[in-house]
C-alpha positions in Angstrom: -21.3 -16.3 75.0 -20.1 -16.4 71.2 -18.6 -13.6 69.4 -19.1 -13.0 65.3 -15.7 -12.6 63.6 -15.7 -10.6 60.4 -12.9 -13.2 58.3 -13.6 -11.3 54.6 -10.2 -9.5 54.0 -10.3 -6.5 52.3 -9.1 -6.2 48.7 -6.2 -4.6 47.5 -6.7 -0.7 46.5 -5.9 -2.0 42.8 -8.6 -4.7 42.4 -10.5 -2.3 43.9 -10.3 0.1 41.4 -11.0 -2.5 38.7 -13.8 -3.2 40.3 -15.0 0.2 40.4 -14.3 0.6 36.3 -15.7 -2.7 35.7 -18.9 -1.7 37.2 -19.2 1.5 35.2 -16.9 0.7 31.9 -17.3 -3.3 31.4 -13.7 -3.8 31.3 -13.6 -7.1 31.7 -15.9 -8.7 29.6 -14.4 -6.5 27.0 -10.8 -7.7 27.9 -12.1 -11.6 28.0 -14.2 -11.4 24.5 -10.6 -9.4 23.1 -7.7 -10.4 25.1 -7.2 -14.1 23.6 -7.8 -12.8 19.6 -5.8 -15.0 17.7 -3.6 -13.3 14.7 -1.9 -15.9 11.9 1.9 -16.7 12.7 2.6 -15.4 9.0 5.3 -12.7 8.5 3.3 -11.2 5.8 1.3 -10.2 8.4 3.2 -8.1 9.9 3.4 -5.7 6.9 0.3 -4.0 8.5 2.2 -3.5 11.6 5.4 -1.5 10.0 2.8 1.0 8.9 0.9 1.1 12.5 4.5 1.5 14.2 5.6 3.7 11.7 2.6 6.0 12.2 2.8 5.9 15.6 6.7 7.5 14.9 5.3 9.9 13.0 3.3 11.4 15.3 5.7 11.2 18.0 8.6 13.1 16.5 6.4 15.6 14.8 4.6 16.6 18.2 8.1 17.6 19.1 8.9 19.2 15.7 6.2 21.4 16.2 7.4 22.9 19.5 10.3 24.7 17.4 8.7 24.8 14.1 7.4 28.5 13.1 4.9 28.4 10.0 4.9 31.6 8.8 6.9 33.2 5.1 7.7 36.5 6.9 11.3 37.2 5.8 13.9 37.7 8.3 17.8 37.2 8.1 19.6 34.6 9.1 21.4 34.7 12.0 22.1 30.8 13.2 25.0 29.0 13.5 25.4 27.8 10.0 28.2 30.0 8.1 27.9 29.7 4.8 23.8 31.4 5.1 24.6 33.9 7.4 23.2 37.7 6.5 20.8 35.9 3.8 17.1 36.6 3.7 14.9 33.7 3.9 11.3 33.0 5.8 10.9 32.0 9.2 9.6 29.0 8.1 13.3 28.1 6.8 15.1 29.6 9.5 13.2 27.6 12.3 13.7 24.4 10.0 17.5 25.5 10.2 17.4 26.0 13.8 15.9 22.5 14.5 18.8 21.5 12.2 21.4 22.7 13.9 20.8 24.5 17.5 17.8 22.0 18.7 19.6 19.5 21.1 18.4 16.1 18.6 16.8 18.4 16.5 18.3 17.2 13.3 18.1 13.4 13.9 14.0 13.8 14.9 13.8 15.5 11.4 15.3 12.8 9.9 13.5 10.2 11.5 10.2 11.7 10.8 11.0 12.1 6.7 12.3 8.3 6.9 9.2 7.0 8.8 7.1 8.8 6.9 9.0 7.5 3.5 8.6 3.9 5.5 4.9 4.5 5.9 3.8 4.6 2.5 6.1 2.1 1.2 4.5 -0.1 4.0 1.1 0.9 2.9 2.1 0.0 -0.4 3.1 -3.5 -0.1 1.0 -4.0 2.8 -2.1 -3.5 0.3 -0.4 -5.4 -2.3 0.1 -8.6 -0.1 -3.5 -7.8 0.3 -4.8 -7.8 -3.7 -2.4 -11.3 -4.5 -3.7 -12.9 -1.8 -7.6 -12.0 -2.3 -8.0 -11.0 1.3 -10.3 -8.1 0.4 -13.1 -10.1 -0.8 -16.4 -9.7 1.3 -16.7 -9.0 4.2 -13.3 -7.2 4.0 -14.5 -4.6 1.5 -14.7 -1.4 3.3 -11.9 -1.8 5.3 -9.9 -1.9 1.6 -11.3 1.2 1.0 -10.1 2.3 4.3 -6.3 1.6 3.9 -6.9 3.1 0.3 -7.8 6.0 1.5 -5.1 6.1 4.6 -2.9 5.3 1.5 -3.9 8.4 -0.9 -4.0 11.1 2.4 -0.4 10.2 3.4 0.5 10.7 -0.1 -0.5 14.2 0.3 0.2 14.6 4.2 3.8 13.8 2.4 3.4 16.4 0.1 2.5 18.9 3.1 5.1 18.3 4.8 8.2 18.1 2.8 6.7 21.6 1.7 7.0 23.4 5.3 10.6 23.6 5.0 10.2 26.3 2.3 13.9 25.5 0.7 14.4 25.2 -2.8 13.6 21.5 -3.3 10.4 21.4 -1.9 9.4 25.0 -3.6 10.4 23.6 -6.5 7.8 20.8 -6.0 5.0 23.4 -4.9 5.5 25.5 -7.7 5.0 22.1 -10.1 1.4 21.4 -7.7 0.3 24.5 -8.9 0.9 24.5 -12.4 -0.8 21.6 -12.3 -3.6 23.0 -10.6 -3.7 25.9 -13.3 -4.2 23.4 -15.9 -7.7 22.4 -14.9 -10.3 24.4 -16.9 -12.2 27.0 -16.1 -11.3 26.5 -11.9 -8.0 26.4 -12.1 -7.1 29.8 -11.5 -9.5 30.2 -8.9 -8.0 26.9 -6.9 -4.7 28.3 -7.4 -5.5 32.0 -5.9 -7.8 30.4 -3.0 -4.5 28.1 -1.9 -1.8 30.4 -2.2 -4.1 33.6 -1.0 -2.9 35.2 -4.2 -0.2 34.8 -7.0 2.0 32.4 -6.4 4.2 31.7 -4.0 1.6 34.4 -1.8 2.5 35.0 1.6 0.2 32.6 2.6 0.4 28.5 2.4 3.5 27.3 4.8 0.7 28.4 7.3 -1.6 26.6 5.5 0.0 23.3 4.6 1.3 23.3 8.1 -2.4 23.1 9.3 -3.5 20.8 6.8 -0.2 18.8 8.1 -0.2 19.0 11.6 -4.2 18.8 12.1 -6.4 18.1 9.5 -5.1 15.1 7.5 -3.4 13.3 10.5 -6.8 13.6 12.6 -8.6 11.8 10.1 -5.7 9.5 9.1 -5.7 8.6 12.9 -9.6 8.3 12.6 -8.8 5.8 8.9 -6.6 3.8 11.4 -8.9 3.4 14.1 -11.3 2.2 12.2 -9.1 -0.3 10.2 -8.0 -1.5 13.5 -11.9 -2.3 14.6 -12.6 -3.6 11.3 -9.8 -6.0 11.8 -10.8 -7.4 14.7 -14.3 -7.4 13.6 -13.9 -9.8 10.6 -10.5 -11.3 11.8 -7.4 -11.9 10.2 -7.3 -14.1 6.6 -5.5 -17.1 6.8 -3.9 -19.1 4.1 -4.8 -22.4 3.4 -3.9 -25.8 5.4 -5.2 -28.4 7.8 -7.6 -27.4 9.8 -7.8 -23.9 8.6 -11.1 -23.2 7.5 -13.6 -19.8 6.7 -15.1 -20.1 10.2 -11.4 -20.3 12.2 -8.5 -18.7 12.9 -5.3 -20.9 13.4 -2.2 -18.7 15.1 -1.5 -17.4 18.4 -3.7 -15.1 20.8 -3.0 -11.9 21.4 -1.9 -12.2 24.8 0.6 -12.7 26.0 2.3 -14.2 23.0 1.3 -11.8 20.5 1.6 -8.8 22.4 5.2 -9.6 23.3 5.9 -10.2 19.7 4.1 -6.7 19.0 6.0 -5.2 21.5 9.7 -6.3 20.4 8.6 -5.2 16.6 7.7 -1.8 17.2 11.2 -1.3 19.2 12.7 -3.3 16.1 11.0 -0.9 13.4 11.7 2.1 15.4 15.2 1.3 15.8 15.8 0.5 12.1 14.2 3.6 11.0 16.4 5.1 13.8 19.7 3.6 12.4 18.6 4.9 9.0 18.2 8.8 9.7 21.2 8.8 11.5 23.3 7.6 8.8 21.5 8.3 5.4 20.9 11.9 5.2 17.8 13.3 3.7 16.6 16.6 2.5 19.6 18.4 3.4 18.4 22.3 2.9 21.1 23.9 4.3 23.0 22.5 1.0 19.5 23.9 -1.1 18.9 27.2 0.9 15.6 28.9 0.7 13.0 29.3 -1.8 13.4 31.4 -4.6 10.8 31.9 -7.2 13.3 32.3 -9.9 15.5 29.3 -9.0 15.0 25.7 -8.9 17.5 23.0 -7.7 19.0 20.6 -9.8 17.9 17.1 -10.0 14.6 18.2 -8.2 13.0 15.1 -7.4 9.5 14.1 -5.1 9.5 11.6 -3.1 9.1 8.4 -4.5 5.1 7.9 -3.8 4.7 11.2 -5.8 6.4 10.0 -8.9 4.3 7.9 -10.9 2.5 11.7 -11.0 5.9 13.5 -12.1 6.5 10.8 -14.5 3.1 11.3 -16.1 3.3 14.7 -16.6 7.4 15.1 -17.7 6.9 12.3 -20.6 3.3 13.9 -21.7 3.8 15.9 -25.1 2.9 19.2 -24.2 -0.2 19.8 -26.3 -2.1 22.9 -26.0 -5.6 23.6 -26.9 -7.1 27.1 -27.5 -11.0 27.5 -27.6 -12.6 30.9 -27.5 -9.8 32.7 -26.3 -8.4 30.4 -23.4 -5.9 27.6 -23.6 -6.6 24.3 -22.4 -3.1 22.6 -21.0 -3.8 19.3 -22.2 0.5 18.0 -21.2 -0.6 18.5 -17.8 -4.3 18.4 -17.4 -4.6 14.9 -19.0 -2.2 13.6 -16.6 -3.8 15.4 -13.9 -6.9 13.3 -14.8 -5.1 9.7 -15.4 -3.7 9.9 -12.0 -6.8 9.9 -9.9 -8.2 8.1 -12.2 -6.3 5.1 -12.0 -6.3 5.6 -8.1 -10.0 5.5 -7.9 -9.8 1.8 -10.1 -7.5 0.5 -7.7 -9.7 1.8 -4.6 -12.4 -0.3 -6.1 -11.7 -3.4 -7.8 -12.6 -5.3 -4.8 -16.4 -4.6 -6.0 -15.4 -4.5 -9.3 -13.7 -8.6 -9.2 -17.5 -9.4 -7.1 -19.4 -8.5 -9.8 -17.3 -10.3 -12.4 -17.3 -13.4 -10.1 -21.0 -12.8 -9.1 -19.6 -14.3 -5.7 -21.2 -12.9 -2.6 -20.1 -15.4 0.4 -17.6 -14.5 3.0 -13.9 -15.2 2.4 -11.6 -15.7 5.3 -8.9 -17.6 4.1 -6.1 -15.8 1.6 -5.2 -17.4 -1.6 -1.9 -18.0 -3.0 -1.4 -15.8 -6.3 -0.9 -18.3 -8.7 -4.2 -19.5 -8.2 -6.2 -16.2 -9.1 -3.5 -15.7 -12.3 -6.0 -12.8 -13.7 -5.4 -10.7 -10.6 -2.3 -11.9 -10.2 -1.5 -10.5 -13.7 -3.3 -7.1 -13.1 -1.3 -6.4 -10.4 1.9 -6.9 -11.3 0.9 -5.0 -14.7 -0.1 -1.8 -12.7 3.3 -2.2 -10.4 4.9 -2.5 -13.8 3.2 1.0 -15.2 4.1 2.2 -12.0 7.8 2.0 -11.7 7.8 2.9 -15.6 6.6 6.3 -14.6 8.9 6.2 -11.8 11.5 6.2 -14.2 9.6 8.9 -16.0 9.8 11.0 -12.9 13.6 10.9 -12.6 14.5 11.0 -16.5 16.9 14.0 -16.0 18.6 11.5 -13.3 18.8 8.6 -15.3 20.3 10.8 -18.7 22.9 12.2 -16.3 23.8 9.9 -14.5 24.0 6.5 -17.3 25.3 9.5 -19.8 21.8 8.2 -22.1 19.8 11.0 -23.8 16.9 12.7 -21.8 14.3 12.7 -25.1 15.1 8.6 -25.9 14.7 8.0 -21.9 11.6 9.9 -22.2 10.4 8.1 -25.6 11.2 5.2 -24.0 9.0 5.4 -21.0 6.4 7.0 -23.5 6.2 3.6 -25.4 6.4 0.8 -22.2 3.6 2.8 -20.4 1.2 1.5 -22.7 3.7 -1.8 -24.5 5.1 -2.5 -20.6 2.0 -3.6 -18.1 0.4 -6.0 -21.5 3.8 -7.5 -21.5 4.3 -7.9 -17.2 0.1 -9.4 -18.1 0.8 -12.1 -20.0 4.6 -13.0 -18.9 2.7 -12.9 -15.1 -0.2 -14.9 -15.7 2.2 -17.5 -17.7 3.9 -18.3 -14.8 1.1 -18.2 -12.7 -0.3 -21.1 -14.8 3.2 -23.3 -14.8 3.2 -23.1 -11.3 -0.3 -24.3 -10.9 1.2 -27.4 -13.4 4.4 -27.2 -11.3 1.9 -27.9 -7.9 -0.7 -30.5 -10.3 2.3 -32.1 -10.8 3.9 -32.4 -7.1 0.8 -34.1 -6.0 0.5 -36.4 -8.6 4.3 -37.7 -8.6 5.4 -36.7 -5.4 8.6 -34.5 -4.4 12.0 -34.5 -6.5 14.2 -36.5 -4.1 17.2 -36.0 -5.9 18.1 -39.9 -5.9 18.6 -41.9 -9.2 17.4 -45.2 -10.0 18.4 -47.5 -12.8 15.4 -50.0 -13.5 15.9 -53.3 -14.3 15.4 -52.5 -18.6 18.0 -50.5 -18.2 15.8 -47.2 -17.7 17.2 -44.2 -15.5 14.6 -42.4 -13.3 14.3 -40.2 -10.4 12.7 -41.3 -7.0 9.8 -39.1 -5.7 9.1 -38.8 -2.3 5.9 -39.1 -1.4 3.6 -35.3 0.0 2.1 -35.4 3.4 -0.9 -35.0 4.2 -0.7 -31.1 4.8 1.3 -30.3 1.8 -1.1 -32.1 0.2 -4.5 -30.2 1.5 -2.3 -26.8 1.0 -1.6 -27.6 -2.7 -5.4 -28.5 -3.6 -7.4 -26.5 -0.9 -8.4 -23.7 -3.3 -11.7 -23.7 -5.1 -11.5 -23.3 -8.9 -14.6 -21.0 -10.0 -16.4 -22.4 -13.4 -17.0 -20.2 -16.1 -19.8 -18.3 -16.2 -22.2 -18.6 -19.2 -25.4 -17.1 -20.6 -29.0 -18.4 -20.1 -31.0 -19.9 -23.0 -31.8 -17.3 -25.1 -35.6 -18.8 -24.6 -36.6 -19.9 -20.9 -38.5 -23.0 -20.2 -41.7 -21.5 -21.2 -40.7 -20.4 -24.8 -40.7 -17.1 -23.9 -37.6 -15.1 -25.4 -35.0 -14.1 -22.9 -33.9 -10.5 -22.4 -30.5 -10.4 -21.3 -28.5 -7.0 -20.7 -25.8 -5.7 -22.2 -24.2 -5.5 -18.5 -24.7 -9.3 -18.2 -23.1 -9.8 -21.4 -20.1 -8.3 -20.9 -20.2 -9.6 -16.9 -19.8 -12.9 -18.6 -17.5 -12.3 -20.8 -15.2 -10.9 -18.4 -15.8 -13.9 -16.4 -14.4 -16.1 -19.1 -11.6 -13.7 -19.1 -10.8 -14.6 -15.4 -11.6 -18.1 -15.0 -12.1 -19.5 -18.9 -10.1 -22.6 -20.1 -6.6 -20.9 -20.5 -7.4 -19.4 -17.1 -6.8 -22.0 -14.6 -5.2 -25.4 -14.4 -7.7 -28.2 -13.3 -6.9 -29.8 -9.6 -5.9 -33.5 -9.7 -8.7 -35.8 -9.0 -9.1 -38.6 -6.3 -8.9 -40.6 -9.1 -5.9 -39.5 -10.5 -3.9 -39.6 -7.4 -5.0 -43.2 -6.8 -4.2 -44.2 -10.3 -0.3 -42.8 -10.0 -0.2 -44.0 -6.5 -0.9 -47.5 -6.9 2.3 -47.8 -9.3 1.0 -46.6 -12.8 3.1 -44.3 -13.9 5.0 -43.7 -11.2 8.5 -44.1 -9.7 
């Protein structure tokens, strides 16, 4: 007689729960298709990531913020432990921002982290997109997802704004009151936009509660919805890569996600936070128990915004203030033509990458980055619009900058009135100079080799330097790139003898294509032949 043994084991509760979620969720074909993603080992990669981490700060100490934070501009008198405002009148909105400050156990080091990570943010956002327009990566497919971190860009501009307004101290009234003149500039609406925010005259009893929703709710749930699908984007097209052996539009050369990357990931975000961490604790910012609370007919000195907001203040403190008046109403134009430039100049930026697609007329996927000096056009624009940028900055600050270097407010302010225009043409053609002698610089390198330093004394008594020969990598990295040709106009009869109508769109399409890759626009790659020729001795040392 023979007995059946039952020799399966069972498996452990964990598996089995995998199992179970597997079976209903696909887990693990989505882990296996995501888990081994390969990101470039390039630090400017991990730009992207200071945002993310940032972000991720952000929303961390301001859920905690909130649990002590009361939005409203009821007045009550101040009571806390801070001396020198006791008995004063001032909305609750201050006094809880006071009571975080100094009662909340952390409170005032959270506040501080948040304002610095939030400062971080943006400038991370900044440079993060910049590394992205020198380098070309938002070329097709990557189009949309530009217009994503634009747009994640421009709201934490204003989630900013929001929130260093829900104190409700001087400073950031200040800066409220100089939104809505602005806003009382534009015609015809203005007044209207004005009442509807501030639920009547100004400052109305009304828009602490309302920035702090806009703060707290709306603009971070769709930032957060920006972010997700940035994130899905970038794994949908991949990272960029720049050039080199084996790198190629249909690869990506670096190291998978897990477990390398992800350990990597990991030990950043506790790096960023910590930084940002060290920061708040010993720079102060925003300290409004030195400003006290709002008072419509006071405004700190040396008001200034933070600094994403002051390529805006800039444009409005050096605009002459002209004034229009048509049937009985005045048009503002010092503050509404600014008003206009800004966005305006926004809105280019947000979409040059279609813009530089249709000058090209290229449509095929890009995946690997380039290096600046080889797209000196762009290279040029950008630097000219950081240039126009950092001029208004100045603008911004000019009361800072006469007190402070003991210089005359109207001469800084003619100043930045003349390089705004006379500044980004200069950074344009000193930029795209250098572009072009580095491309010489790099024609040259491959040709002759690298500068080795060592001096040789022919036998005609002639002094020259040795030149090491390039490998074979440095070599593919300096004359990888593709070099576009000129565009140029069809016969102005086609093949038939039929007269050719061409548009005054394709015209200028052309022209602007010269513009960007004409003869003065790019230095030709060394040939085969050229190489060959200095390599076999002719010419070279």
């Amino acid at each position: 007689m023979s007995t059946v043994t039952d020799t399966k084991k069972k498996a452990p509760a964990g598996e089995r729960v995998a199992d179970w979620a597997d079976g209903r969720l696909g887990i693990y074909s989505l882990a296996k298709a995501n888990m081994r993603k390969i990101f470039p080992d390039h630090w400017s990669f991990m730009l992207g990531e200071i945002c993310l981490y940032s972000f991720i700060i952000i929303i961390l100490t301001g859920v905690y913020l909130t649990m002590f934070f009361h939005p409203s501009m009821n007045e009550v008198e101040y009571a806390g432990s801070y001396v020198p405002l006791q008995g004063q009148l001032m909305s609750e909105a201050f006094n809880s921002t006071m009571h975080i400050s100094f009662e909340v156990r952390g409170g005032l080091l959270i506040r501080q982290i948040h304002h610095w990570a939030a400062l971080i943010f943006l400038a991370g956002m900044f440079v993060h997109m910049m590394r992205v327009f020198f380098t070309g990566a938002f070329r097709k497919p990557r189009e949309i997802n530009w217009l994503f971190g634009f747009l994640l860009f421009f709201l934490g501009m204003f989630t900013g704004f929001t929130g260093y307004s829900l104190p409700d101290d001087l400073l950031s009234g200040t800066g409220v009151r100089f939104m809505q003149g602005a806003i009382l500039s534009v015609p015809v609406v203005g007044t209207y936009l004005s009442m509807f925010l501030f639920g009547g005259e100004f400052p109305g009893g009304d828009f602490v509660a309302r920035f702090y929703s806009a703060h707290v709710l709306l603009l971070p749930g769709i930032m957060l919805g920006l972010m997700v699908a940035h994130l899905i984007l970038v794994f949908v097209h991949k990272h960029t890569h720049f050039e080199g052996p084996g790198r190629t539009n249909k690869n990506v050369v670096g190291m998978p996600l897990l477990p390398v990357y992800m350990a990597k990931a990991g030990g950043f975000f506790f790096l960023v936070f910590g930084v940002i961490a060290i920061i708040a604790a010993i720079a102060s910012i925003n300290p409004i128990w030195a400003l006290g609370p709002y008072r419509p007919d006071q405004v700190s000195t040396g008001a200034q915004p933070d600094w994403y907001m002051g390529f805006a203040e800039g444009l409005i403190r050096v605009m002459p203030g002209w004034e229009i008046n048509l049937w009985g109403h005045t048009l503002v134009l010092g503050v509404f033509i600014p008003l206009v430039i800004f966005p305006a100049v926004l809105g280019a930026i947000a979409v040059y990458p279609f813009i530089e697609s249709w000058i090209t007329g290229d449509k095929r996927e890009h995946h690997i980055a380039q290096r600046p000096r080889n797209a000196p056009t762009r290279t040029a624009f950008g630097v000219a619009w950081i240039t126009a940028y950092m001029i208004m900055l100045v603008g911004g600050g000019n009361d800072l900058w006469a007190t402070h270097f003991h210089l005359s407010i109207n001469s800084i302010t003619w100043f930045v009135r003349i390089f705004f225009f006379a500044g980004p043409v200069i950074a344009f053609i000193v930029t795209k100079r250098i572009c072009l002698g580095l491309q010489r610089r790099d024609k040259d390198k491959v040709l002759h080799g690298r500068e080795s330093g060592i001096i040789k004394r022919l036998p005609h008594g002639e002094f020259v330097e040795v030149h090491e020969p390039l490998s074979q990598g440095e070599l593919h990295r300096l004359t990888a790139h593709e070099q576009y040709a000129p565009a140029e106009l069809p016969p102005a009869v086609d093949e038939n003898g039929v007269e050719r109508k061409i548009g005054r769109m394709e015209k200028l399409r052309v022209k602007l294509n010269k513009g960007y890759y004409g003869e003065d626009n790019q230095i030709a790659k060394p040939t085969v032949e050229e190489y060959k020729e200095i390599q076999s001795g002719h010419g070279h040392h």
